[in-house]
DONUKE-834065 format. One record per residue: residue in one letter; x, y negated, z of N, C-alpha, C in turn. Coordinates in pm, whole numbers, padded with zeros to 5 digits, always signed. Layout:
<atoms>
AXYZXYZXYZ/...
</atoms>
This chain:
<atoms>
X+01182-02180+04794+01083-02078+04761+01077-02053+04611/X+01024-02161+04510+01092-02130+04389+01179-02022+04347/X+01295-02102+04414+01437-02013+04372+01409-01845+04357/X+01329-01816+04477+01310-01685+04515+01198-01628+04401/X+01135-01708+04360+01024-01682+04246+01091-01654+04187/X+01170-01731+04070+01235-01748+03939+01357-01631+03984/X+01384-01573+04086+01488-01403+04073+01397-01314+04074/X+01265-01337+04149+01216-01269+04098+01140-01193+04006/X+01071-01328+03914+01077-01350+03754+01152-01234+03672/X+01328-01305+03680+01394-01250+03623+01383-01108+03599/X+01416-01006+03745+01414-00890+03773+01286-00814+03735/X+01183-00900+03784+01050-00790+03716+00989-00813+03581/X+01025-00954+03493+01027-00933+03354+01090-00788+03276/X+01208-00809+03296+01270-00640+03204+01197-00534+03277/X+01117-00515+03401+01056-00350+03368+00960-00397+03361/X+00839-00502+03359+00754-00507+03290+00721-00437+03143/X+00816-00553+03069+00826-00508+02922+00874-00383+02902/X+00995-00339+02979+01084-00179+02938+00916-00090+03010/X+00851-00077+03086+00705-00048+03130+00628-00006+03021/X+00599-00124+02957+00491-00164+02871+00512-00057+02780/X+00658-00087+02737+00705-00017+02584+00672+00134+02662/X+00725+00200+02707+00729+00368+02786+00560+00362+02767/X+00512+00294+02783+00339+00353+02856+00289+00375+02742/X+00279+00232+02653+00264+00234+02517+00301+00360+02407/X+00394+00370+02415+00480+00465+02291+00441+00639+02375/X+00393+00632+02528+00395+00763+02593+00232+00827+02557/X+00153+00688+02556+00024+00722+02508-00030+00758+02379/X+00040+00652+02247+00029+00693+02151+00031+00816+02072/X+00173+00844+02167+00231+01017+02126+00131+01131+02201/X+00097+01059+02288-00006+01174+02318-00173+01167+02262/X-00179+01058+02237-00288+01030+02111-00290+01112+01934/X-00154+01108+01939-00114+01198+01782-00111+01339+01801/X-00079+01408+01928-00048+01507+01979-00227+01600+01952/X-00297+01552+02020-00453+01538+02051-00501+01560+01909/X-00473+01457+01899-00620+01437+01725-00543+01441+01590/X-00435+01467+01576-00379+01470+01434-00279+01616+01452/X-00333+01631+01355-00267+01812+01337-00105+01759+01299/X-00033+01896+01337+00120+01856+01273+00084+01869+01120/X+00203+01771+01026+00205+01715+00850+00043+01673+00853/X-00050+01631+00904-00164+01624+00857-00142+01475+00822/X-00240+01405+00727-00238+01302+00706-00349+01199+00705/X-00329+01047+00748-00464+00999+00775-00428+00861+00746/X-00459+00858+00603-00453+00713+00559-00501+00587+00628/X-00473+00508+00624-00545+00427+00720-00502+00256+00629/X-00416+00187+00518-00422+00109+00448-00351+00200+00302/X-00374+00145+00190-00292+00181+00039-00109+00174+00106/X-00095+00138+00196+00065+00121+00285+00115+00166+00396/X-00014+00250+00490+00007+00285+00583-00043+00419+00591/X+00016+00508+00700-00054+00666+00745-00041+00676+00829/X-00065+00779+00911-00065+00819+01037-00032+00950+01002/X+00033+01045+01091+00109+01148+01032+00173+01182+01183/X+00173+01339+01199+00238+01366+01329+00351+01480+01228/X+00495+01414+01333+00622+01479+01246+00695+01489+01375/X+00757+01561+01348+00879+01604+01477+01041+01589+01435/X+01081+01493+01491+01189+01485+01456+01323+01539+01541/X+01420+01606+01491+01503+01668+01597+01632+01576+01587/X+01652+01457+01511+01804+01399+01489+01754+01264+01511/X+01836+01181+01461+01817+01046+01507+01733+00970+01428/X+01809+00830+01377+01699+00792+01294+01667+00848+01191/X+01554+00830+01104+01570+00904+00975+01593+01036+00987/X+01627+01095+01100+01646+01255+01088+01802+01311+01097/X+01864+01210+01089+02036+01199+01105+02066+01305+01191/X+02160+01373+01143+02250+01419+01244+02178+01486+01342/X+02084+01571+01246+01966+01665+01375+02078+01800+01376/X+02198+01843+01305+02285+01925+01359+02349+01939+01472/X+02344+01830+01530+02424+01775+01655+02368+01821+01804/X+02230+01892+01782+02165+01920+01886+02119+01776+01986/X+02024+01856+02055+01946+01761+02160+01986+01704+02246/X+02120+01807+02280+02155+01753+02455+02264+01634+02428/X+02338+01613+02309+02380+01490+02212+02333+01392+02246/X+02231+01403+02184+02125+01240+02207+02115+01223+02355/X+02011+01296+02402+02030+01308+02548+02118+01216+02594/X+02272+01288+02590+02369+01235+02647+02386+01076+02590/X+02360+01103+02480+02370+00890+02423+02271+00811+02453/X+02147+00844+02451+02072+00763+02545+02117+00761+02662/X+02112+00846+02731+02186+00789+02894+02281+00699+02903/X+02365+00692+02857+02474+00589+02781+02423+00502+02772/X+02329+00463+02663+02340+00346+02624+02219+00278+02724/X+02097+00380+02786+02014+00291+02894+02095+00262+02982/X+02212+00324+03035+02334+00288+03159+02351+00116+03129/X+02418+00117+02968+02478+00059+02928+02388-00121+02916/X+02291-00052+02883+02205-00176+02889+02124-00242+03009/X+02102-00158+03072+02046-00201+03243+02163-00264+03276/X+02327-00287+03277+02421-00340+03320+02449-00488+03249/X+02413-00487+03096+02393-00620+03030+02263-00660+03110/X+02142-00611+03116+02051-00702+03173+02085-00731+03265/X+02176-00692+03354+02190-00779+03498+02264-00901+03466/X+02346-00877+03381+02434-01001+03353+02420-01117+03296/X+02309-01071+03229+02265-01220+03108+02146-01281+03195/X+02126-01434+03162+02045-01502+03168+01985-01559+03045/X+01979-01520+02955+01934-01591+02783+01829-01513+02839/X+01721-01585+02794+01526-01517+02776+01545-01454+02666/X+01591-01497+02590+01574-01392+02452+01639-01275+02488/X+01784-01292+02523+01829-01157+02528+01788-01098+02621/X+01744-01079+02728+01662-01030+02825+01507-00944+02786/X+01452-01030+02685+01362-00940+02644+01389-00881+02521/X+01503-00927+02461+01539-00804+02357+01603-00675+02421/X+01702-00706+02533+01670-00610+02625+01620-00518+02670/X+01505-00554+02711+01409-00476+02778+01331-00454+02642/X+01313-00436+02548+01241-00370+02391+01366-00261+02357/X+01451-00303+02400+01534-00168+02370+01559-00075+02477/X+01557-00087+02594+01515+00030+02696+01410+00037+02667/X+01309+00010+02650+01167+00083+02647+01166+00170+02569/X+01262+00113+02449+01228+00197+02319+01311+00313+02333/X+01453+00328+02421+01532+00445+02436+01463+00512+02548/X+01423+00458+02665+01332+00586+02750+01221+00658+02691/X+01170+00541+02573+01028+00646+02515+01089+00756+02473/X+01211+00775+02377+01237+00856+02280+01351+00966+02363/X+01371+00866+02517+01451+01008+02564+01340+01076+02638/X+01271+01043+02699+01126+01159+02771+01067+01241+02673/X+01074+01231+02537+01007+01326+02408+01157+01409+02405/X+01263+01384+02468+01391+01447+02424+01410+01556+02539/X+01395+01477+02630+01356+01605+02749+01258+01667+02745/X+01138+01689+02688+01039+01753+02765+00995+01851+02649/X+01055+01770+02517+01008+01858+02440+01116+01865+02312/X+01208+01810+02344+01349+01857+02259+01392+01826+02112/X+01252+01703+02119+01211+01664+01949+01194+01496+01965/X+01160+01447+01893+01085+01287+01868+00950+01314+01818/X+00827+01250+01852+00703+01273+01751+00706+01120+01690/X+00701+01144+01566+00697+01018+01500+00521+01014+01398/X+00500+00943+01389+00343+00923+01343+00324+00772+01245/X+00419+00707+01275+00348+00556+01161+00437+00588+01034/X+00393+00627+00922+00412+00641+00774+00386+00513+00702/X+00534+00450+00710+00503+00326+00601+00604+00326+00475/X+00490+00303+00385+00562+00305+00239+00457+00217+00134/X+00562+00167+00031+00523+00077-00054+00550+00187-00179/X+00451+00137-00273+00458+00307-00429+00539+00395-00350/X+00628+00381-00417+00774+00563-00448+00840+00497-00300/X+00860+00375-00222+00953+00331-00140+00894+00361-00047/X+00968+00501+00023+00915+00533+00192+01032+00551+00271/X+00930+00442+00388+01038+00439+00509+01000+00568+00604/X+01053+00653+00671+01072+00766+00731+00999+00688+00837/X+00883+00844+00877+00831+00801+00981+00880+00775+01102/X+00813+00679+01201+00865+00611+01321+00740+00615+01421/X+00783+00549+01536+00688+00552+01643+00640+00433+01755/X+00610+00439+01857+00606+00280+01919+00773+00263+01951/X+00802+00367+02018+00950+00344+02072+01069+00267+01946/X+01041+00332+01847+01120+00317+01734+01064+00178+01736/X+00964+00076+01714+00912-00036+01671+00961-00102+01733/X+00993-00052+01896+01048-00171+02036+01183-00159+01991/X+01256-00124+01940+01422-00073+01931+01431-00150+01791/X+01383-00195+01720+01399-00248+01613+01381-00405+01618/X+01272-00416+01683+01239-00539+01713+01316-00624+01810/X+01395-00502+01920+01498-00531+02059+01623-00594+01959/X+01642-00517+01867+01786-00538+01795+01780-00631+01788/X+01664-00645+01654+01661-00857+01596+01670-00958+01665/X+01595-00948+01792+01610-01030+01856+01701-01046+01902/X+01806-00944+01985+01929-00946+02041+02008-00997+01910/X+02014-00984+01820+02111-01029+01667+02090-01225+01677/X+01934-01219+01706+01926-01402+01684+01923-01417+01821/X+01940-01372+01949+02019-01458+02056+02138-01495+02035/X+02209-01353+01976+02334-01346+01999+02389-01426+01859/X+02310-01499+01782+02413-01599+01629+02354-01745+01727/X+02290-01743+01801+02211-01856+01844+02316-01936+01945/X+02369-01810+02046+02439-01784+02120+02611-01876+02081/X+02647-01818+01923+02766-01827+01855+02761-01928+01805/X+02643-01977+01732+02658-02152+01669+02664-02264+01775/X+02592-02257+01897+02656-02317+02020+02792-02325+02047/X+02838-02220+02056+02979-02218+02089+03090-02221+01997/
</atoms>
């Protein structure tokens, strides 16, 4: 009976978290959408803003020449790509770095379908040093990486 627990563990951990991240990052954006005008600004620490921006390219704004249906097509890719590593791995870490990076590519492909843009809203910058605004999705995809980076050296000094 166990046994049957712990697969099922496995399997409903990644859409938990890939869940969490979508609901999270789906609400926020519709929280910025609501109460913060587009370029408006709303300080909130001497380091932080809140800010509704539309982004049409990738990170940072990259390669917004490339059109929508681009990305589109590379997220599909790479959520393909990663629902097929999560079946395969058993590392906890990589599993939920995993699932922080589907969450974070379905958030940013449902803003890609529906509305052909990214809304990005967290403005962080130190004086003159600004990082281009980002969003929840962007936070899960960043955080998915690192972790997948220290499974995967964790992974390599073992072996």
């Amino acid at each position: 009976m166990s046994r049957g627990i712990d697969i099922l563990k496995k399997k409903l951990f990644p859409f938990l978290v890939s869940s969490s991240v979508v609901l999270l990052d789906y609400i926020t954006k519709k929280l910025i959408e609501i109460y913060v005008k587009p370029h408006e600004v709303i300080n909130v620490f001497p380091f932080l803003r809140i800010v509704n921006v539309k982004n049409t390219g990738a990170a940072f704004g990259l390669f917004a020449n490339l059109g929508n249906n681009i990305f589109i097509i590379i997220s599909l890719i790479a959520i393909i790509l990663i629902i097929l590593y999560l079946l395969r791995t058993d590392d906890e870490l990589e599993t939920l770095s995993l699932s922080l990076i589907l969450g974070g590519a379905m958030g940013n492909l449902i803003d890609r379908v529906t509305i052909s843009q990214v809304i990005d809203f967290i403005d962080f910058f130190i004086g003159k040093w600004h990082w281009p605004a980002f969003n929840a999705a962007d936070s899960a995809l960043t955080i998915g990486i690192f972790l997948f980076l220290l499974a995967n050296i964790r992974h390599w000094r073992r072996h």
